[in-house]
N, C-alpha and C positions, 0 to 999 in steps of 0.2 A: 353952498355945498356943491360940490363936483362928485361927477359917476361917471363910470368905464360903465359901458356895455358889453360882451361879447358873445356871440352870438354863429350859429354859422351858417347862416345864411338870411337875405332880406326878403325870403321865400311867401310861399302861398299859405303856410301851416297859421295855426292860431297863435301858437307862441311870439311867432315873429309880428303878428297883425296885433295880438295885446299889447307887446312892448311899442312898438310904433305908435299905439295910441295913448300910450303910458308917456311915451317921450314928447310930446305935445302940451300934456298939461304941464310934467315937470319943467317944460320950458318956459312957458308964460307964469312959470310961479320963479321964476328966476335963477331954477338951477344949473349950472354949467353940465352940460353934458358932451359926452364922445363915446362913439362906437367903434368897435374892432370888428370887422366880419369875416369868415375864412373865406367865403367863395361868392360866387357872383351870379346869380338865378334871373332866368330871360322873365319867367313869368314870379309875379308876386308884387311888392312892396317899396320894390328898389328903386325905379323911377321916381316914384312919388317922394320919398325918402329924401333923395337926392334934391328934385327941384325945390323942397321945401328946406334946404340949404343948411339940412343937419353935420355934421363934422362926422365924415366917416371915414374910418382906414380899411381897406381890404386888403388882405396879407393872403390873397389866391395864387398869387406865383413861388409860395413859398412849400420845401415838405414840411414835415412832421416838429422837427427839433429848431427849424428857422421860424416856424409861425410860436412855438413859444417862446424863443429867444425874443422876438418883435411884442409879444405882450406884455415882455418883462422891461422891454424897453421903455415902452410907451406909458406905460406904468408908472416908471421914475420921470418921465418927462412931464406927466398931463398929474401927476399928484394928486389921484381922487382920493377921496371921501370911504367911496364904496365902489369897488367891482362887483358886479351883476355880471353871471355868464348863467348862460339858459342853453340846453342841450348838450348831448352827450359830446359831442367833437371838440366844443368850443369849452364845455367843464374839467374836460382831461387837461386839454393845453393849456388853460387859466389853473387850474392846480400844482400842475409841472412849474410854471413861470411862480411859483409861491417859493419855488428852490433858493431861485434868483431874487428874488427883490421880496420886500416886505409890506401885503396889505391888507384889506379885508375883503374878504371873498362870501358874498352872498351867490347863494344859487337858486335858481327857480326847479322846480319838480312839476312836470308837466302833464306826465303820462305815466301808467304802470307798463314799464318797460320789459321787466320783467314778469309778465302776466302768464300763468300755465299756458293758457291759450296759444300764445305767441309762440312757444316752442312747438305747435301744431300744425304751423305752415310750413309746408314743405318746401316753401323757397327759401326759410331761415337757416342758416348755419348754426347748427343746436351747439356743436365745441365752440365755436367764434361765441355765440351769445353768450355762451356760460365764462367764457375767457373776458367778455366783455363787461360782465358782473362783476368777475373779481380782483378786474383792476376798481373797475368804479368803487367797490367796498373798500377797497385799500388807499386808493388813493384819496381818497374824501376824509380818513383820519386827520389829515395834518395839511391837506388842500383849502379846505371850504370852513368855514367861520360858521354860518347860519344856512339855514334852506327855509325856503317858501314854496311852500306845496300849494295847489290851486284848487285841492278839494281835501275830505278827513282821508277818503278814501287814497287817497294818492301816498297821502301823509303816514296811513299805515303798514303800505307797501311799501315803501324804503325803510320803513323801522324794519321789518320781517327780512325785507330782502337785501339792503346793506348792514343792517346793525347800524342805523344810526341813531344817536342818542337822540332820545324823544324830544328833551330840552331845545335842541338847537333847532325843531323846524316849528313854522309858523304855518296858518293857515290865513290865505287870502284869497280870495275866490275871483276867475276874470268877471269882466264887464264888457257892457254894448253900448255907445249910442242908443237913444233910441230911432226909432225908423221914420227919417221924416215923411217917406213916400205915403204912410199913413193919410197923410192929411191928403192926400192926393191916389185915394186909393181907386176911385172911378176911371181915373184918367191913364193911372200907371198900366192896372189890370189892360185896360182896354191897347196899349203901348206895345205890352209883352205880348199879349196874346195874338194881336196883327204881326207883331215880328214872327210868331212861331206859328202860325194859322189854327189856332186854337180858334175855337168861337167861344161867347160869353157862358154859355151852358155845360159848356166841357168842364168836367172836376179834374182840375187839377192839382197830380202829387209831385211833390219836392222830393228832392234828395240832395244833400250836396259834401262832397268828399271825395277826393285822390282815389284812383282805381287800383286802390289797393287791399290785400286780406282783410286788413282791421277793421274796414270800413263795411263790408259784409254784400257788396255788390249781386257777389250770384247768390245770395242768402233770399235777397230782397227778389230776384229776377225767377228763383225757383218759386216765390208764393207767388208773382204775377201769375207764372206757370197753371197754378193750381187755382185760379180763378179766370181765365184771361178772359172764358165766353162772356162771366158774368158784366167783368170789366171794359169791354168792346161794349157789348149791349149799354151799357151806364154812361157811355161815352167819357170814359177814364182816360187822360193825359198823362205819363210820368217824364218827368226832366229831370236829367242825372247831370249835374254840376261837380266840377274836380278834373285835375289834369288826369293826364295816364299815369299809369304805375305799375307794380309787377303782375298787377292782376287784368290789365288792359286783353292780353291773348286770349285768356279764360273766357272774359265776359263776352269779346267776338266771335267765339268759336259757339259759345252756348246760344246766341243770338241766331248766329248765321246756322246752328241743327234745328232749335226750334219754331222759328218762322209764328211770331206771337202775334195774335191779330192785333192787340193792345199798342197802340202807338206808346213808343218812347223815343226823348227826343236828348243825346247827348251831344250836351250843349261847351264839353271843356270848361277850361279856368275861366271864368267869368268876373268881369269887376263889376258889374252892376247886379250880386246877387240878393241885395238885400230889397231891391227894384221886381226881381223875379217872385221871395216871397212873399210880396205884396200880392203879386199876381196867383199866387197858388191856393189851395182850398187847403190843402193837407201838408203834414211836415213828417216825413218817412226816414230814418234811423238807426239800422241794422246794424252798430259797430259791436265788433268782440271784444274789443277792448277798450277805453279810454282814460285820460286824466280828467279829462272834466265835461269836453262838446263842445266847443264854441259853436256849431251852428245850433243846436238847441238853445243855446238861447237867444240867437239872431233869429229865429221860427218864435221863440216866443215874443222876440220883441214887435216882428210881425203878424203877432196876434192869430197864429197859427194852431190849430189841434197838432197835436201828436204823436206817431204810435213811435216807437224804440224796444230795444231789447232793454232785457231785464238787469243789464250789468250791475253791481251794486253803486257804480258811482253816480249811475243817472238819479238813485232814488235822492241825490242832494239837487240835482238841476232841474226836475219834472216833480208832479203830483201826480200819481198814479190813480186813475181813475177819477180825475179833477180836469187836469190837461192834458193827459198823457194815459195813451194805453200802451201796455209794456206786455210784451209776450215774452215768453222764455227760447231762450238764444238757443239757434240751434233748431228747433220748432220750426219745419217753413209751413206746416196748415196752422199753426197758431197765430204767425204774424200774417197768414192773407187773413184768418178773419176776423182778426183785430184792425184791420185798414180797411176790409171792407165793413164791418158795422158803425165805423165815421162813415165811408165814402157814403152809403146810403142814408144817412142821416144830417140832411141840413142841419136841423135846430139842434144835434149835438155838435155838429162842427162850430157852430156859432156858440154857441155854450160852453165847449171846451178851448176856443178860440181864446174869449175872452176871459177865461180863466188865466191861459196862456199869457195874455199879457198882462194882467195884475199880479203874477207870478214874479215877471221879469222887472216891474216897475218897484217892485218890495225888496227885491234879493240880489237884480243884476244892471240896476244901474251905472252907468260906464263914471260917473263923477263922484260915486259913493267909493265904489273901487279904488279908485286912482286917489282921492283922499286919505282910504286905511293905507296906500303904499306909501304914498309923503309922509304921513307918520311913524309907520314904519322907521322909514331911512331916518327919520331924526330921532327915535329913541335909541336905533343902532350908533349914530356918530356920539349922539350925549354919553352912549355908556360907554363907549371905545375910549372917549376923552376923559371920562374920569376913571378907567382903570387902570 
């Protein structure tokens, strides 16, 4: 079997980090694979990518109408099986190249893109987003063969929100390794915290995601707000993990008026974050929107409690009131004191900990995963070949 990837970019997001870890197993099960990627990202994936001497083409010097002409090329030359294209840039130009050449085009569904919310940020282009809806509805009639959503919830949001026919998508949920640092959790904790001068008694909370709206940044910074004394006294740590993004100004402007006693420590793109939530006591969650979380379940894989908003996609990734406390979005006294009745409770952090990961060992195993995809791709070539 052979697969086209395309993709646009070997970035920091989760997409790019599932497929990457998707193309590893497919490789030692012996499938041929090749990637197309539009552009070229300093921080993420890309290095690694590379040295592990996967076949990539980057078509970054190209506009609009030469990067699909280059897919439709590449297309006829490498004769996959299956194209796989995941995100919105790299889905338009792999549908366009369907003009040109003839194949089958699986899509990944990642995110609710189109979520109310989302037209709530002020920094979105509400005509561009709605313009960018309805190419996507239009061009997916006769572009994309199949889709693969990564939750129900994602899955019901492109039925609603492109009309696409319920038949063609699939639900596969991502996966994780699990955390070897585990087994080394005395030595890790004790690792990270001398890096960042935490000492052993400091509770520490997690966060980790791009500083951007979705991620819910000053959501989470206005509940510290609303507890800091209690939090300073408890001797509370938080570590904010993720590059900048459009909401970087915000969150330094809000930092540098309120002057919080609570130490927080941002720590940027980090590749050793699954080393950090070892290190942490708590796993903190604010997004307004998502397709699915990838770091919830890297928090649960590190045996992590929970608090998160209430979005409805979390309730397929958390148990609510098991490992996961979930306040309602929007709420900033609900989620401090939802994070502060863990932070003051050892033996519920411990109890909801380990919930957390026999959660993640049931549901988000990285080798269960990547199993339903190989099958996948082979029911899809069996029925292409006999129609």
């Amino acid at each position: 079997m052979k697969i086209l990837f395309i993709q646009d970019s070997l970035g920091t997001g989760g997409a790019e980090k599932s497929n990457s870890e998707l193309w590893y197993f497919l490789r030692e099960k012996g499938i041929a694979i090749k990637v197309i990627v539009l552009e070229h990202r300093q921080n993420g994936i890309e290095k690694e990518i590379l040295e592990n001497k996967f076949d990539v083409t980057f078509i970054d010097n190209q506009n609009f109408w030469q990067q699909v002409n280059s897919i439709a090329k590449i297309v006829k030359e490498f004769k996959p099986d299956i194209v796989h294209s995941v995100l919105y840039r790299a889905t338009i130009r792999t549908r366009l190249a369907k003009l040109k050449t003839s194949f089958f085009n699986i899509e990944s569904l990642v995110n609710c893109s189109y979520d109310a919310i989302r037209f709530s940020d002020l920094k979105v282009n509400k005509w561009a987003l709605h313009i960018y809806q309805f190419l996507d509805r239009i061009t997916q009639l006769k572009g994309t063969d199949k889709f693969i959503a990564i939750t129900n919830e994602v899955r019901e949001h492109y039925i609603q929100k492109l009309n696409i026919n319920p038949s063609k998508i699939s639900v596969i949920f991502r996966g994780r390794n699990e955390n070897q640092y585990l087994k080394l959790k005395t030595e890790t904790r004790q690792e990270i915290r001398n890096e960042l001068q935490f000492k052993e008694t400091d509770i520490v909370v997690t966060h980790v995601g791009r500083q951007e709206f979705q991620k819910g940044h000053l959501e989470l910074l206005k509940a510290i707000k609303t507890i800091d004394k209690q939090l300073h006294d408890l001797n509370v740590k938080f570590i904010f993990c993720g590059r900048d993004g459009n909401n970087t100004k915000e969150i330094q402007d809000f930092l540098a008026i309120e002057n919080l006693k609570t130490t927080i420590q941002f720590l940027g793109h980090r590749l050793d974050v699954n080393k950090i939530l070892v290190a942490s006591d708590v796993f903190v969650f604010p997004s307004k929107f998502e397709g699915l979380g990838g770091s919830l379940i890297e928090a649960q894989a590190a045996g992590l409690p929970v608090v998160c908003s209430n979005i409805k996609v979390f309730e397929e990734v958390v148990i609510n009131n098991k490992n996961a406390q979930m306040y309602q979005l929007g709420n900033i006294d609900d989620l401090a004191q939802k994070m502060l009745s863990v932070i003051v409770s050892k033996s519920l952090r411990e109890k909801m900990g380990a919930e957390s990961l026999n959660n993640f060992k049931e549901n988000f195993q990285l080798e269960n995963v990547n199993q339903q995809m190989l099958k996948y791709y082979e029911s899809v070539v069996s029925q292409a070949l006999n129609n």
